[in-house]
C-alpha positions in Angstrom: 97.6 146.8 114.3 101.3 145.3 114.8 100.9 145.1 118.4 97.5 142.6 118.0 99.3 140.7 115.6 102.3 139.9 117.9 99.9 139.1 120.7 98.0 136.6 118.7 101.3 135.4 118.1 103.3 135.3 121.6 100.1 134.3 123.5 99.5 131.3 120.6 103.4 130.6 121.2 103.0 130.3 125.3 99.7 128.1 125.1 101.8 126.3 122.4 104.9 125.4 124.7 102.9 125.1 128.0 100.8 122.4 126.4 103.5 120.7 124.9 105.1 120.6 127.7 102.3 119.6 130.0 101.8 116.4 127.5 105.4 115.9 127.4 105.7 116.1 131.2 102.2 113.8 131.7 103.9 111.0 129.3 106.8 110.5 130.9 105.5 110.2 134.6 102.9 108.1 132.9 105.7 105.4 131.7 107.2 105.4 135.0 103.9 104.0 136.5 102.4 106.5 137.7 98.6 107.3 137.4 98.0 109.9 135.2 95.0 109.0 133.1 94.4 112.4 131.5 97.4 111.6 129.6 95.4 108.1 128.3 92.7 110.8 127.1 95.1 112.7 125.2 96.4 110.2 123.4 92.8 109.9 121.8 92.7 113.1 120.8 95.5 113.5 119.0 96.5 111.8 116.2 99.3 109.3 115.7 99.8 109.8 119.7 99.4 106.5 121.5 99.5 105.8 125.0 102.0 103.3 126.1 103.5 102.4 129.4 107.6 101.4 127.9 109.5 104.7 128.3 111.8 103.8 125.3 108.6 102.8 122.9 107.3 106.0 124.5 109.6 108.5 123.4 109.1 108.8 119.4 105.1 109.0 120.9 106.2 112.0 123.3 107.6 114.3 121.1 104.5 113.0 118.1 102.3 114.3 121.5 104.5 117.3 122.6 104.0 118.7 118.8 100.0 118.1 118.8 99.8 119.6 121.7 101.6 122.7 120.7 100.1 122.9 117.0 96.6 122.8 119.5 97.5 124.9 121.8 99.2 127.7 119.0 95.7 127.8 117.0 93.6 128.1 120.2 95.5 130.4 121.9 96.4 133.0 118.2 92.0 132.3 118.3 91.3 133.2 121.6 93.2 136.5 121.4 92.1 137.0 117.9 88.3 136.8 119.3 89.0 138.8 122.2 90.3 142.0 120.3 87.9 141.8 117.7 85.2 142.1 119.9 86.7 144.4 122.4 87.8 147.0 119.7 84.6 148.6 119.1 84.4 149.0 123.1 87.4 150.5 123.7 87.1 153.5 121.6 
């Protein structure tokens, strides 16, 4: 039962960071000008994250963003792998 538990929490970990990255990444070519306009969606998802096209107004925003985006990505990823082995236990035996 350990090994579920650490791969709710590794795969909840690397969802975490690749989101948070991906957001963190998005922002910043955003405020160079370039046209990323998934990143103007994101920014209405997640709270306290607002869209803004000044890299140095940006940055306090781009971390707020980089953590949403890992707390989101950390509870859907520990859920997915959560759902996954509890259905697929009763198969696999």
């Amino acid at each position: 039962m350990r090994t579920h538990s650490n791969n709710m929490l590794v795969f909840g970990i690397t969802l975490g960071c690749f989101l948070a990255i991906y957001v963190a990444i998005g922002s910043l070519a955003s405020s160079m000008n370039f046209k990323i306009e998934i990143i103007q969606h994101i920014s209405d998802l997640y709270v306290t994250y607002n869209y803004q096209q000044t890299l140095l107004a940006n940055l306090q925003k781009i971390l707020i963003g980089a953590l949403w985006a890992f707390a989101d990505g950390f509870l859907v990823g520990s859920s997915l792998v959560w759902l996954y082995q509890h259905f697929d236990a009763g198969k696999s035996h």
